[in-house]
C-alpha positions in Angstrom: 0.0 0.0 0.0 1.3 3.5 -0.8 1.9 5.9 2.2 -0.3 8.2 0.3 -3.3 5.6 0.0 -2.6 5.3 4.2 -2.7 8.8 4.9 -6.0 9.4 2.5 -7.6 6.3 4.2 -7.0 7.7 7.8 -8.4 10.9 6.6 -11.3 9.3 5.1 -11.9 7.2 8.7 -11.8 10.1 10.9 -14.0 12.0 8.9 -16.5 9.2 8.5 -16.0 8.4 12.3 -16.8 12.4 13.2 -20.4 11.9 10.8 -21.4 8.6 12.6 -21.0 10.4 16.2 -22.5 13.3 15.6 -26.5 12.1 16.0 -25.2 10.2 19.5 -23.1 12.9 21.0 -25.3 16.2 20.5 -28.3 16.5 22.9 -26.1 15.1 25.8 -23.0 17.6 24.3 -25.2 20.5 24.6 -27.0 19.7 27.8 -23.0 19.3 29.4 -22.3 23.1 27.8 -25.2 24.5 29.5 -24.3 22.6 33.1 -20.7 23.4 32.8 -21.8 27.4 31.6 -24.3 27.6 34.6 -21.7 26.2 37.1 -18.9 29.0 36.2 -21.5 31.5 35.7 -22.2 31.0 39.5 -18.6 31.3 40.6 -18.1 27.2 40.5 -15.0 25.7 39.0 -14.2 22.8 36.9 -12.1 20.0 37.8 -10.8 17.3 35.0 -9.3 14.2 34.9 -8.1 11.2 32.7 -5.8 8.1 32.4 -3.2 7.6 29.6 -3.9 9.2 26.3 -7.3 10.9 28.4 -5.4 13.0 30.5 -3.6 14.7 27.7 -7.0 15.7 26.1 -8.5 16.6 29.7 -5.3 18.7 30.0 -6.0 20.1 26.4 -9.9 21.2 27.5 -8.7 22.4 31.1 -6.2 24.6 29.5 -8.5 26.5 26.5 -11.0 26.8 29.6 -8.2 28.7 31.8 -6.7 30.2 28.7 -8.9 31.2 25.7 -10.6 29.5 22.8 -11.9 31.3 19.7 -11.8 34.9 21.4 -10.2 37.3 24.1 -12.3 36.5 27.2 -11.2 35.7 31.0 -9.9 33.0 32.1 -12.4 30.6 33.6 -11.4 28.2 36.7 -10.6 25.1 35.3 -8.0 22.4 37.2 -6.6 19.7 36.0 -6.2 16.9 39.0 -2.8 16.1 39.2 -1.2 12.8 37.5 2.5 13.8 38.6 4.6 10.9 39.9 5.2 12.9 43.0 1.4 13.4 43.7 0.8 9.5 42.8 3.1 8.3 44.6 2.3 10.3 48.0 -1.4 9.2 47.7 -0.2 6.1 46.6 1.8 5.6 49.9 -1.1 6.8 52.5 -4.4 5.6 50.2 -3.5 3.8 47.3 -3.6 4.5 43.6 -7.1 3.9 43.0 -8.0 7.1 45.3 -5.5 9.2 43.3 -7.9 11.2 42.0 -11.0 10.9 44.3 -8.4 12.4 47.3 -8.4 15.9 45.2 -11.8 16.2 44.4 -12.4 15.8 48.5 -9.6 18.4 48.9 -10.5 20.8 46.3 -14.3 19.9 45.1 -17.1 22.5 46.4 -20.8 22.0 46.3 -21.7 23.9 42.6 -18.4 22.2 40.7 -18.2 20.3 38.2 -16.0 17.1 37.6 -15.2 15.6 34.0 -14.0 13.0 32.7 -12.4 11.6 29.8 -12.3 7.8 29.6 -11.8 5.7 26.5 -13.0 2.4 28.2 -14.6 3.8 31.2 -13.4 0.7 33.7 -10.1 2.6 35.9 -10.7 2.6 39.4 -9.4 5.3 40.0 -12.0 7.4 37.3 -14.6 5.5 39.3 -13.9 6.3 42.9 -13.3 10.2 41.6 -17.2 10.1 40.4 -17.9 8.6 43.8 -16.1 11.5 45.7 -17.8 13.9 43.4 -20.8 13.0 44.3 -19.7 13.1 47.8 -18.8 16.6 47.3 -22.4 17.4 45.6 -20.6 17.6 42.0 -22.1 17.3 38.9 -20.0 14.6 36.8 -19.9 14.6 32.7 -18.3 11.8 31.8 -16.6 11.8 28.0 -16.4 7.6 27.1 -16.6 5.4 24.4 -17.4 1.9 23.7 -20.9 0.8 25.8 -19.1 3.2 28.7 -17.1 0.3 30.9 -18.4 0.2 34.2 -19.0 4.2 34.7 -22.4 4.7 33.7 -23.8 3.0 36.2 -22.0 5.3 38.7 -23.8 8.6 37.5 -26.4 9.8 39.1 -29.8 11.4 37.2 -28.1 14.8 36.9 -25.0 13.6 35.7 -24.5 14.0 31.8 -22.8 11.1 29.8 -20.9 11.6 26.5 -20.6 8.7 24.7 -18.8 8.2 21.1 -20.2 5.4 19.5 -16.4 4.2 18.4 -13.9 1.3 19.0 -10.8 2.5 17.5 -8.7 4.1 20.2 -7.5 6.9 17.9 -10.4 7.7 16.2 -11.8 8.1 20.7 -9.1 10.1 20.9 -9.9 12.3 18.0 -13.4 12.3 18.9 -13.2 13.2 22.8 -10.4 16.3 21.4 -13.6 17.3 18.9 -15.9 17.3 21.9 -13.3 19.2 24.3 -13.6 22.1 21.2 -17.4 22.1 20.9 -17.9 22.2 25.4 -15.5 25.3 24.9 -17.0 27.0 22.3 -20.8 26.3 23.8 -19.4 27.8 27.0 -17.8 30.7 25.6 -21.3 31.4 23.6 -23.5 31.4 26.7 -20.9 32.9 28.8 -20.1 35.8 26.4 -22.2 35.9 23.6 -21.9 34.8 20.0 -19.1 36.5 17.9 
């Protein structure tokens, strides 16, 4: 096969991959905009975390939050919970790995936040017992997954928002969850500031 053929053919599947999520992905897409809007809107912040490949796009969607997207505009309170081998390893030590995360959403999660997630296969303990401490804190969780969800879904509560790409290929999740990280930015920055 030609490297050209390749590189038209993983065009050509992202593309197509993009189409077949968008039916899936846009009520629940929007509905997370409007939560995550609301909760920054009333002086709430956002907290975000992922595994592997996840945590670079919820460090990706923390940072344009914190930053900017498509226009000048504050920056809005978005933290990403810390994967550094120094933090893991201290919580590690005391509480074990699987609490990694859950141990800074009880330190730094207020009634009013908002927790997200991304999650390819939605079945790290540690991702669950950070929804589980959300909810402890009274946060709202949007969890970005894939496949049928792992075991997560059945963690969320009512008013917990699911985002869910129909897909199996890992890259074309990764792709995907990146695409949604753009679209929660730009729906917050619309009902936060106004279209441009």
């Amino acid at each position: 096969m030609e490297y050209e053929t390749l590189v038209e053919q993983l065009f050509h599947h992202s593309i197509n991959a993009k189409i077949d999520c968008v039916e899936a992905v846009t009520p629940s897409l929007v509905r997370a905009g409007m939560v995550l809007a609301e909760s920054l809107l009333a002086e709430g912040k956002v907290l975000v975390c992922g595994n592997g490949g996840s945590s670079l796009n919820a460090q990706f969607f923390a940072t344009t939050l914190m930053n900017q997207g498509e226009r000048e505009r504050p920056g809005l309170p978005a933290i990403v919970l810390d994967n550094s081998s120094a933090m893991l390893t201290a919580i590690e030590n005391d509480y074990g790995l699987n609490d990694a995360f859950a141990r800074q959403i009880r330190a730094l999660g207020q009634p009013g936040d908002r927790l997200v997630i991304f999650t390819r296969t939605g079945i790290p303990a540690n991702l669950l017992n950070a929804v589980t401490a959300a909810h402890e804190r009274d946060m709202v969780v949007i969890a970005i997954t894939a496949q049928d969800g792992g075991h997560l879904p059945v963690l969320l509560a009512e008013r917990d928002i699911e985002i869910r790409v129909p897909l199996v290929s890992r890259f074309r999740i990764y792709e995907n969850h990146l695409l949604l990280s753009f679209a929660l930015c730009e729906l917050i920055e619309y009902q936060m500031f106004g279209g441009s």
